[in-house]
N, CA, C and O of each residue as an XYZ file, in Angstrom:
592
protein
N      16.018     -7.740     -0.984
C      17.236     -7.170     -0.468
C      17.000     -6.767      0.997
O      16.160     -5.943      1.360
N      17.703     -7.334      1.665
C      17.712     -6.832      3.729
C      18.101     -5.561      3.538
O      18.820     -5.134      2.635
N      17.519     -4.878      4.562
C      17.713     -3.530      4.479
C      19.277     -2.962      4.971
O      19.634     -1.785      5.037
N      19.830     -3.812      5.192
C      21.328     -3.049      4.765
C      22.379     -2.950      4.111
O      23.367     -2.221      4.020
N      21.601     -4.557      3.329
C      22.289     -4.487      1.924
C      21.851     -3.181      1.141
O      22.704     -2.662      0.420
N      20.505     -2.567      1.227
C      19.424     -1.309      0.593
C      20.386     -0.692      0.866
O      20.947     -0.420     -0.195
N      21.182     -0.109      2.093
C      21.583      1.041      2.786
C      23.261      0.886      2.109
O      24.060      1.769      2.420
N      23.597      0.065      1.450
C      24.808     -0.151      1.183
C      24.581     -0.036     -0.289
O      25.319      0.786     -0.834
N      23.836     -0.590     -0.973
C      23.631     -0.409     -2.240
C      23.356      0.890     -2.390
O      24.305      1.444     -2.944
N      22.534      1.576     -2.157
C      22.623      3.087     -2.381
C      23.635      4.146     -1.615
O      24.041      5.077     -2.311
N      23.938      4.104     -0.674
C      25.368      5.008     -0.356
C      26.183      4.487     -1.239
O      26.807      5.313     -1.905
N      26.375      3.397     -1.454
C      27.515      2.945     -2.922
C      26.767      3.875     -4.059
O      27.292      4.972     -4.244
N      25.925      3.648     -4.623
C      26.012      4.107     -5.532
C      25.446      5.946     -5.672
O      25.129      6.496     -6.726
N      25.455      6.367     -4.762
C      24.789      7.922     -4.459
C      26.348      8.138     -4.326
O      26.666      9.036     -5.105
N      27.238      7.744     -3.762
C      28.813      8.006     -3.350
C      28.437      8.938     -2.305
O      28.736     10.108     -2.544
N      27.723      8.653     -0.959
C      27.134      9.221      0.441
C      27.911      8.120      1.419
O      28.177      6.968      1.074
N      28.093      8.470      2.181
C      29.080      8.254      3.239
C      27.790      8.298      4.569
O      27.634      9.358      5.175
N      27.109      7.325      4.849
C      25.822      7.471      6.046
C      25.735      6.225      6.559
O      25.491      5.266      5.826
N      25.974      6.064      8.227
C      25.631      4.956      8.939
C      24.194      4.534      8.745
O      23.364      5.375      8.400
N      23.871      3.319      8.942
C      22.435      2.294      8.722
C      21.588      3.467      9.257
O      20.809      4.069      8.518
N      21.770      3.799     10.650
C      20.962      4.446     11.537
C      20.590      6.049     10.540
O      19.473      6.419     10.179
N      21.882      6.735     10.300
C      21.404      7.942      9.447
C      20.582      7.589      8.117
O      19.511      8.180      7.980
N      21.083      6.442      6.859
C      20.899      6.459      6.088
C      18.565      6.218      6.273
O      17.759      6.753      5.512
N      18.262      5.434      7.299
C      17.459      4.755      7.711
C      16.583      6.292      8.165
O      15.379      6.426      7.943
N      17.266      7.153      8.692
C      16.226      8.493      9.261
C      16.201      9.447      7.838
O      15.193     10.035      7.449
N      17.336      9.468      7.248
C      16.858     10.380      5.657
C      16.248      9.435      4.941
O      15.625      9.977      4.028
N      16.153      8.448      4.930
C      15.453      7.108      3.387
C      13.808      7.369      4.612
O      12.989      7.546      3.710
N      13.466      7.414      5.147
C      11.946      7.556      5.816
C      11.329      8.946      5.567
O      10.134      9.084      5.305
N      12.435     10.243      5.688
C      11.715     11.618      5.060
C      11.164     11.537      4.320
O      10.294     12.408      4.329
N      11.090     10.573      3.095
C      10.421     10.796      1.912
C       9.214     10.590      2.125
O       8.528     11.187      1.295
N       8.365      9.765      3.183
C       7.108      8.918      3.758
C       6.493     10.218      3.701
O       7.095     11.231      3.345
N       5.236     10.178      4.069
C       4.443     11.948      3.976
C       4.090     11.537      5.248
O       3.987     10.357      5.583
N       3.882     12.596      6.038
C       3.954     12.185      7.577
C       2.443     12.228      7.821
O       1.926     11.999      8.914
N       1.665     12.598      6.499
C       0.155     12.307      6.831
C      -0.436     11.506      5.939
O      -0.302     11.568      4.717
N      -1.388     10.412      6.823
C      -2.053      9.601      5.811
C      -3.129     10.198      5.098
O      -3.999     10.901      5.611
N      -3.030      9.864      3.781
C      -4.139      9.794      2.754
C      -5.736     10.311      3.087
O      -6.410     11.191      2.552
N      -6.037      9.380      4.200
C      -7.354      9.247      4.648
C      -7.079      9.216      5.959
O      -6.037      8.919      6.543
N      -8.441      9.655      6.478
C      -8.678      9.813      7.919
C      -9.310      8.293      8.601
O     -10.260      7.743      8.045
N      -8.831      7.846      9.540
C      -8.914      6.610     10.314
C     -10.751      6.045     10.525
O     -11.144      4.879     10.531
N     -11.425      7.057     10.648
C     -12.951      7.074     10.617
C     -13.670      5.778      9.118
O     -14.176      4.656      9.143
N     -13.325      6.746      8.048
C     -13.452      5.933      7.291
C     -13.251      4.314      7.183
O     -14.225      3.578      7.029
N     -11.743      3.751      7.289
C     -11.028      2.864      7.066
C     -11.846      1.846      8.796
O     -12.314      0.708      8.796
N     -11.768      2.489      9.599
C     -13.039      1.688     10.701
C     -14.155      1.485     10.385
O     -14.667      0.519     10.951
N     -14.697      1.958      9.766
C     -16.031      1.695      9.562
C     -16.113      0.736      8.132
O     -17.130      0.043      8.138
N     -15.300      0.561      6.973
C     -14.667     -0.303      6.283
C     -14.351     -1.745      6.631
O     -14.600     -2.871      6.199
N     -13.835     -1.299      7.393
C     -13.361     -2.825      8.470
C     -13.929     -3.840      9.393
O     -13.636     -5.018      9.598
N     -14.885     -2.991      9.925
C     -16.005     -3.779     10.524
C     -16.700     -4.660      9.324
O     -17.027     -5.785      9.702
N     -16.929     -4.425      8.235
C     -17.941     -5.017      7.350
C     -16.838     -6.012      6.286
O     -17.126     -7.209      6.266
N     -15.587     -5.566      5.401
C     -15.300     -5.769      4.734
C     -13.676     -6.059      5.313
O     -13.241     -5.450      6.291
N     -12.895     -7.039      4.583
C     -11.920     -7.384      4.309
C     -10.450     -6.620      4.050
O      -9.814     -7.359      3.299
N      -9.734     -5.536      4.347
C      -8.877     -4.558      4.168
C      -7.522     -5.573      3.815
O      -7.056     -6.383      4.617
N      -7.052     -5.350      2.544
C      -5.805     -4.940      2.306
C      -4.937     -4.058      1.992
O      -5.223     -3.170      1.190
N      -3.597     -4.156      2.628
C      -2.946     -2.782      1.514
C      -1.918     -3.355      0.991
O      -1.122     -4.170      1.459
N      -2.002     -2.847     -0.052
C      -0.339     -3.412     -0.901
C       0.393     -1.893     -1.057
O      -0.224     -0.839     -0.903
N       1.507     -1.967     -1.316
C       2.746     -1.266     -1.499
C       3.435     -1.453     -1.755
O       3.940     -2.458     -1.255
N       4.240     -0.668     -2.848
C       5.603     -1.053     -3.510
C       6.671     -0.417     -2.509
O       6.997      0.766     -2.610
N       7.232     -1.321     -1.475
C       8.154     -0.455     -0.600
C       8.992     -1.590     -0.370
O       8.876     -2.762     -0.731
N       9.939     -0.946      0.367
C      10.937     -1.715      1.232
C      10.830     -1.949      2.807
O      10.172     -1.360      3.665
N      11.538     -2.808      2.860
C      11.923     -3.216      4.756
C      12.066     -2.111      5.664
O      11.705     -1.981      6.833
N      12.765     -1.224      4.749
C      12.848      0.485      5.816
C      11.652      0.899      5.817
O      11.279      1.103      6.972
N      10.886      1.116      5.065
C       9.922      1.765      4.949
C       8.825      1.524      5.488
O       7.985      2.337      5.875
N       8.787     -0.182      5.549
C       7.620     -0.799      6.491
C       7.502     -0.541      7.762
O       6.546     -0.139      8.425
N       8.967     -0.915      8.130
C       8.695     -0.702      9.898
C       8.529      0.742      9.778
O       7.611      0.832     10.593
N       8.714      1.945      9.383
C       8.450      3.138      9.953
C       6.837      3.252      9.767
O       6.133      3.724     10.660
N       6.364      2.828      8.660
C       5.189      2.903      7.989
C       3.817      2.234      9.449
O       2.844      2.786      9.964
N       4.244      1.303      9.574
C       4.031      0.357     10.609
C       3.572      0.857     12.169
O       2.588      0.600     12.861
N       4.796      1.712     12.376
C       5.172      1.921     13.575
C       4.536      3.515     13.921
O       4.465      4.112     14.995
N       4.069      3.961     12.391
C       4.318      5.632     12.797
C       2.429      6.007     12.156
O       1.811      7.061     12.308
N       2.005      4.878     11.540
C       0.664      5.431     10.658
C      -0.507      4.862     11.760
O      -0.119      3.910     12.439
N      -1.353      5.153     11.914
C      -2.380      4.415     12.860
C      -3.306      3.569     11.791
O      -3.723      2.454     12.103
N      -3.532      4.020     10.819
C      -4.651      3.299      9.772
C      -3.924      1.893      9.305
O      -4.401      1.081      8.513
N      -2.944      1.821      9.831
C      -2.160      0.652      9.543
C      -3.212     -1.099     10.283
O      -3.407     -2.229      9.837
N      -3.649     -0.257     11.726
C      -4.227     -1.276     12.064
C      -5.699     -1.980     11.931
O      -6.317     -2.798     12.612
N      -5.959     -1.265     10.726
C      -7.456     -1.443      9.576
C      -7.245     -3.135      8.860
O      -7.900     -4.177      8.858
N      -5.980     -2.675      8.314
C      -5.714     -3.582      7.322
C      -4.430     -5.271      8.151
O      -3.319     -5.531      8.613
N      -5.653     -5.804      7.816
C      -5.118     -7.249      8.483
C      -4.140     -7.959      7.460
O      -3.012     -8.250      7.856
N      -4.448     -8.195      6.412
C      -3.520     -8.169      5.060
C      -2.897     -7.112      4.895
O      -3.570     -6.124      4.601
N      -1.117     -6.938      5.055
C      -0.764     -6.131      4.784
C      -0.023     -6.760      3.604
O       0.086     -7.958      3.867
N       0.794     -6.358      1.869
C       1.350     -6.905      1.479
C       2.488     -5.993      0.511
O       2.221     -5.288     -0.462
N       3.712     -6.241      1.072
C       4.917     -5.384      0.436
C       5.237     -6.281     -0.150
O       5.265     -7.476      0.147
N       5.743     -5.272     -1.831
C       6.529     -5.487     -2.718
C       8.128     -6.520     -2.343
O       8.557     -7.597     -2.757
N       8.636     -5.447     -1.325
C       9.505     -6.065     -0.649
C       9.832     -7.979     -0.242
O      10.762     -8.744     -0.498
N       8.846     -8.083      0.305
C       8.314     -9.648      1.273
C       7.569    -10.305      0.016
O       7.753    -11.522      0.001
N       6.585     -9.724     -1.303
C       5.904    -10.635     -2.105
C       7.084    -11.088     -3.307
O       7.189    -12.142     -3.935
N       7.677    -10.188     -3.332
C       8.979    -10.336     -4.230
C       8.373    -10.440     -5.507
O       8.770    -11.349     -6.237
N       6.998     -9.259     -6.134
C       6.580     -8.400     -7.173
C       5.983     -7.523     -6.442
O       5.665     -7.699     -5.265
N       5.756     -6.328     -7.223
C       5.240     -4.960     -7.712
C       4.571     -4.470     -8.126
O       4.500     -4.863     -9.291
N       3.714     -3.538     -7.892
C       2.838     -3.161     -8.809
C       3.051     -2.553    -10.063
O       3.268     -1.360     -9.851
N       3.080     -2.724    -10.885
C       1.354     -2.988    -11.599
C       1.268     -4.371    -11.898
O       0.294     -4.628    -12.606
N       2.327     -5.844    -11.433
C       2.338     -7.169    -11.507
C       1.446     -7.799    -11.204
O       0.947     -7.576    -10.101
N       1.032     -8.569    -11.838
C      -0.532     -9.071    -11.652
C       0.000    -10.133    -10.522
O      -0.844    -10.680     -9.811
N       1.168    -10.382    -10.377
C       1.342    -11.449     -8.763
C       1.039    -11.092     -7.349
O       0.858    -11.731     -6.314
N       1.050     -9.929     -7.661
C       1.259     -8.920     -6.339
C      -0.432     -8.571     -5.816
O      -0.913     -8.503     -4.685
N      -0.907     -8.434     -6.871
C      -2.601     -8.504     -6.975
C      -3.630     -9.783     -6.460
O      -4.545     -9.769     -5.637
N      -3.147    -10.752     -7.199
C      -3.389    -11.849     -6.952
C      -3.176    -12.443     -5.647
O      -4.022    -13.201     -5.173
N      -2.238    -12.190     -5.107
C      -1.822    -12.528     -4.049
C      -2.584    -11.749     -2.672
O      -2.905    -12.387     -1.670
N      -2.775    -10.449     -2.807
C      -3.699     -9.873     -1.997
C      -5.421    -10.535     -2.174
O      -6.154    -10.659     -1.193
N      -5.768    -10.836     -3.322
C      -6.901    -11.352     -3.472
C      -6.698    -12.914     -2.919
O      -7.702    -13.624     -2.853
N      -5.457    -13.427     -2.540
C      -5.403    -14.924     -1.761
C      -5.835    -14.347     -0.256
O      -6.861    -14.704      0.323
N      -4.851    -13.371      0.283
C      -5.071    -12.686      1.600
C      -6.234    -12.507      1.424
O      -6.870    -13.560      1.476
N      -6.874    -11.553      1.216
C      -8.842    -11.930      1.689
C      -9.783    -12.371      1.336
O     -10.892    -11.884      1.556
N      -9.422    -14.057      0.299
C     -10.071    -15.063      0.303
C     -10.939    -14.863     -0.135
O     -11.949    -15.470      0.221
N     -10.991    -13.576     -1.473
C     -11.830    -13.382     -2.757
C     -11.534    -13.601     -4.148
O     -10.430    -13.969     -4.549
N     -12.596    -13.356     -4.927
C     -12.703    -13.323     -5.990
C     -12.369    -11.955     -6.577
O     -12.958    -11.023     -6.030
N     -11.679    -11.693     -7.417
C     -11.185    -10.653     -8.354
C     -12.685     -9.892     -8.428
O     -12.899     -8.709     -8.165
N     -13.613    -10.853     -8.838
C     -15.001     -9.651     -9.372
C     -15.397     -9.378     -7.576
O     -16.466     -8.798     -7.385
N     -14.964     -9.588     -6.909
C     -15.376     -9.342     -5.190
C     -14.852     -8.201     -4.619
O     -15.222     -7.456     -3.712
N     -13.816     -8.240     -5.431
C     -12.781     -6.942     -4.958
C     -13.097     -5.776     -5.903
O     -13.530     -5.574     -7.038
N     -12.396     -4.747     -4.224
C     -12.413     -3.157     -5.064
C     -10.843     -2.650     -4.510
O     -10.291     -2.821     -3.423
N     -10.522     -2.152     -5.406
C      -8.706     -1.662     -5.731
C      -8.738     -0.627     -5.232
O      -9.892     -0.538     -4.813
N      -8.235      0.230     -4.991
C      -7.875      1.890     -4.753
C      -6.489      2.061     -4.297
O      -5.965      1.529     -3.319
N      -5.850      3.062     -5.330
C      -4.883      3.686     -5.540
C      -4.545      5.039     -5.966
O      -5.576      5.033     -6.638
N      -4.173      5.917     -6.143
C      -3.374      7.130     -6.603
C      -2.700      7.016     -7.340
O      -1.969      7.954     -7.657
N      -2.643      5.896     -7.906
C      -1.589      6.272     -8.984
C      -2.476      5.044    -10.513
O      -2.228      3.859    -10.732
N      -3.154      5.674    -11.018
C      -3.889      5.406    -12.068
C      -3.553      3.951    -12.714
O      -4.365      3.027    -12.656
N      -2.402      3.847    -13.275
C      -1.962      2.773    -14.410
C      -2.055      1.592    -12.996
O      -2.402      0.457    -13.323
N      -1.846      1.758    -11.918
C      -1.793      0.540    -10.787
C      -3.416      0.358    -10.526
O      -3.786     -0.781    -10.240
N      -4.072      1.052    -10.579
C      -5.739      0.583    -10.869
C      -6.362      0.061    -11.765
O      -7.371     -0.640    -11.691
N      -5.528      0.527    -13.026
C      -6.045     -0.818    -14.673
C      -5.498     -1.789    -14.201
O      -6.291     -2.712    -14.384
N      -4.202     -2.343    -13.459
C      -3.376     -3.267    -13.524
C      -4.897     -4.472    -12.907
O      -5.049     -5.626    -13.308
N      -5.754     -3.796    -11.955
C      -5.888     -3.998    -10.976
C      -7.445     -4.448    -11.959
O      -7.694     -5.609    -12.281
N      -8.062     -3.625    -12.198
C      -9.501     -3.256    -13.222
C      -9.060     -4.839    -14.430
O      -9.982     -5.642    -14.577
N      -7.802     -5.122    -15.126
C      -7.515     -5.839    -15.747
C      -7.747     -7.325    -15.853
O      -7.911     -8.178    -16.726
N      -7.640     -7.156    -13.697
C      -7.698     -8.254    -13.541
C      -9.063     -8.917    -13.072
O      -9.232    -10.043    -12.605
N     -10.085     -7.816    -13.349
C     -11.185     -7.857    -12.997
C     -11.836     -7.117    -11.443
O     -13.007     -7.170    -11.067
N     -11.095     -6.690    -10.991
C     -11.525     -5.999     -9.582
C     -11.783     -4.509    -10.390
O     -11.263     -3.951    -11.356
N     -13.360     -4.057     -9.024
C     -13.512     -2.723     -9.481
C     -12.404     -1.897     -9.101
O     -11.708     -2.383     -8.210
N     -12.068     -0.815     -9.525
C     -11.434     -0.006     -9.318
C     -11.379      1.385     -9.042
O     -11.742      2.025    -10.029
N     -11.112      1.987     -8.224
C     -10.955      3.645     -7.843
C      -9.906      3.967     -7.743
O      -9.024      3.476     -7.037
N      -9.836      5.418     -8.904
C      -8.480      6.171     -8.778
C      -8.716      7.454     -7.796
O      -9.546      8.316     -8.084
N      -7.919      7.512     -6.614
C      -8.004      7.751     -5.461
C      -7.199      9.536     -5.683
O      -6.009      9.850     -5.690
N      -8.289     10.281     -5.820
C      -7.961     11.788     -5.870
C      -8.253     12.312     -4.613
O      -7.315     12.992     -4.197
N      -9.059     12.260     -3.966
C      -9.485     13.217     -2.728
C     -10.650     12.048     -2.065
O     -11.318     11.199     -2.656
N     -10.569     12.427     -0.477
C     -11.680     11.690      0.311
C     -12.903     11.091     -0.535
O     -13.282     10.010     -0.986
N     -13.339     12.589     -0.476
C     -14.638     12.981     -0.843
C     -15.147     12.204     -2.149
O     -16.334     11.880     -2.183
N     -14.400     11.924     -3.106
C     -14.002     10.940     -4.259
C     -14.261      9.730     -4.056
O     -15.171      9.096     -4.590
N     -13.487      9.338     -3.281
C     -13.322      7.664     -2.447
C     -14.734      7.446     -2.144
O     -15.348      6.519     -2.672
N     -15.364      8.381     -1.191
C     -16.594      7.802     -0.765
C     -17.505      7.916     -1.840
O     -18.441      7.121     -1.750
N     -17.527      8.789     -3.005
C     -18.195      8.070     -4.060
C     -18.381      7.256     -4.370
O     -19.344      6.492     -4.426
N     -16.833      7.307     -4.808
C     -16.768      6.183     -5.757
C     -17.151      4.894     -4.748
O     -18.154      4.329     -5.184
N     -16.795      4.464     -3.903
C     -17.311      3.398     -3.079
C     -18.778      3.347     -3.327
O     -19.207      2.522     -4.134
N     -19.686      4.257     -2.628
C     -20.802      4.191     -2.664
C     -21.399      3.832     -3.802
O     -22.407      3.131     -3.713
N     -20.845      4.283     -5.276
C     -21.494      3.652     -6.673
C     -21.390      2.664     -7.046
O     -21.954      2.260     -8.063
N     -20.258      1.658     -5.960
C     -19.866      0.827     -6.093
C     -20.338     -0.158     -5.408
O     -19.809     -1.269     -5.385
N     -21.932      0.325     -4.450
C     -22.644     -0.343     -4.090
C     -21.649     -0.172     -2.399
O     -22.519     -0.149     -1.528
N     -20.781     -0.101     -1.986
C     -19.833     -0.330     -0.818
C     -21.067      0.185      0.311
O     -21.466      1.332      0.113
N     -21.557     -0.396      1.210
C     -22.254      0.306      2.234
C     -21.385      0.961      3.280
O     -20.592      0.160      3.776
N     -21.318      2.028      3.695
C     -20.489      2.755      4.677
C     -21.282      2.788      5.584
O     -20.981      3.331      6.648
């Protein structure tokens, strides 16, 4: 869906009355205006290893996402729900990131926050980390053999 069909489909059905431009600055509040992880990490990641990110988002959400996160420019594979046309926990959407960096499922390591999208992920044979705090991540990486 183009994002103003998005912006039309939901003021239709919210019964909100908001130009592209307004509907487009309240539909981005929801974004958390801080990333996850600190940029240090995700560089030093990148030099050695392959970065993707997947996300279940939309066209609005990308360009702000894009335009407004700096860790954005870690990940050379970027891959939205939106543009793959599946979702997570869809094993297409997975697969398809494992085409983007030209691995093997047992090559890959997943990380997410939101648990059931890391079995999706573990299912398909990639290790997996459920992503609670930094400090976590670099564990779990490190047990995971990941050299930092």
């Amino acid at each position: 869906m183009s994002p103003h069909d998005w912006h039309l489909h939901l003021t239709r059905r919210l019964g909100i009355a908001l130009t592209f431009e307004q509907f487009t600055e309240v539909w981005n509040l929801a974004l958390d205006p801080r990333p996850l992880q600190d940029d240090v990490l995700l560089e030093k990641l990148s030099k050695t290893y392959r970065l993707a990110l997947l996300s279940n988002t939309d066209a609005i959400h990308v360009a702000h996402m894009e335009a407004n996160y700096s860790f954005f420019e870690f990940f050379p594979a970027r891959l939205y729900s939106c543009a793959v046309g599946a979702s997570k926990p869809s094993p297409l959407i997975y697969l398809e990131a494992l085409r983007a960096c030209k691995v093997q499922s047992n090559e890959a390591v997943y990380v997410d926050d939101v648990l059931p999208y890391v079995e999706a992920a573990r299912n398909l044979g990639m290790a997996g980390i459920h992503y609670q705090s930094p400090e976590a991540l670099i564990a779990g990486l490190v047990d995971l053999g990941v050299a930092l």
